[in-house]
C-alpha positions in Angstrom: 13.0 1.3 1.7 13.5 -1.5 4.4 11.0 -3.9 5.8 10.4 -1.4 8.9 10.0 1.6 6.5 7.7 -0.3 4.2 5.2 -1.5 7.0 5.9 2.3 8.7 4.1 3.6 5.3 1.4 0.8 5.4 0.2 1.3 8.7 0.5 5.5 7.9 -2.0 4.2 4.7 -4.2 2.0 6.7 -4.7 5.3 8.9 -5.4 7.4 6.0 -7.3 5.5 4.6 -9.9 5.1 7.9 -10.2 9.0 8.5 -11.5 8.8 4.8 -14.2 6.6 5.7 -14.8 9.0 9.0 -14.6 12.4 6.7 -17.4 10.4 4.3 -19.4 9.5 7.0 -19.1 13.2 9.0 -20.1 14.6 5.8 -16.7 16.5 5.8 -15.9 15.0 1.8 -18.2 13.7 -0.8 -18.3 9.8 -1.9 -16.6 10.7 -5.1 -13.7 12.5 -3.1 -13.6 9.8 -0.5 -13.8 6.9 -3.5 -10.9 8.6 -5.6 -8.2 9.3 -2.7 -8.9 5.4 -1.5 -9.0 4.0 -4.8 -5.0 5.7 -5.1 -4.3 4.7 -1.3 -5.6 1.0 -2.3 -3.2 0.5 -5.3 -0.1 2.1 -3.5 -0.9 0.1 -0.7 -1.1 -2.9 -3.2 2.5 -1.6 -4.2 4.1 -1.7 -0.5 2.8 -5.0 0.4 4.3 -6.4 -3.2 7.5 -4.7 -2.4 7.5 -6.3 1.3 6.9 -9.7 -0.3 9.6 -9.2 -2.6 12.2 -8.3 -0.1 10.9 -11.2 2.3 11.2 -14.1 -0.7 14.8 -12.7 -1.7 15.8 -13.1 2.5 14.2 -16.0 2.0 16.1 -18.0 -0.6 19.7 -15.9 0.4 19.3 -12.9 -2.1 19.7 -8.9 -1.2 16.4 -7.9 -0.1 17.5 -4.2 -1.3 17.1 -5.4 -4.5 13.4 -5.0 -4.7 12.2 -2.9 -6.7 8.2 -1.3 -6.8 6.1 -2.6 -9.4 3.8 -0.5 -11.3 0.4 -0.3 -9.7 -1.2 -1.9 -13.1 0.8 -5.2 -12.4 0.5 -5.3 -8.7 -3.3 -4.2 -8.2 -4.4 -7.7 -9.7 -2.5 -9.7 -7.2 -4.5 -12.6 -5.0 -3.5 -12.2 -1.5 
C-alpha cells in the first residue's frame, strides 16, 4: 500500500468509525455493538498510521518505503502518538 492508499483507508476509518457513534446515538446499534466494531476500527487504524510512519522514516533516511511491513495490532495498539 502507498502513502495515498494508506491515508485513503484512514480517512474511509475515520468515517466509519463516526456513523458508529451516529448509529449509537440514533438507537440504530447497541453500545456493545458500537464498542466492539470501534474497538477493531481503533487498533487497525493504529496499524495504518504505524505502517505510514514506517514508510515516511524509510523516505526519510533513503530506504524503500515499500518495505514496510504491518505490525500486528498487539505491538502497535500500545504506541504513544
Amino acid at each position: 500500500m502507498n502513502q495515498e492508499q494508506i491515508l485513503a483507508k484512514i480517512t474511509a476509518m475515520v468515517d466509519d468509525e463516526r456513523q458508529l457513534r451516529d448509529a449509537l446515538s440514533s438507537g440504530q446499534i447497541d453500545s456493545d455493538t458500537e464498542h466492539q466494531r470501534l474497538g477493531h476500527l481503533e487498533r487497525e487504524l493504529d496499524q495504518c498510521w504505524d505502517l505510514l510512519r514506517q514508510r515516511r522514516a524509510k523516505t526519510e533516511f533513503g530506504e524503500n518505503p515499500d518495505e514496510a511491513r504491518v505490525r500486528p495490532a498487539s505491538q502497535v495498539e500500545g504506541y504513544q502518538s
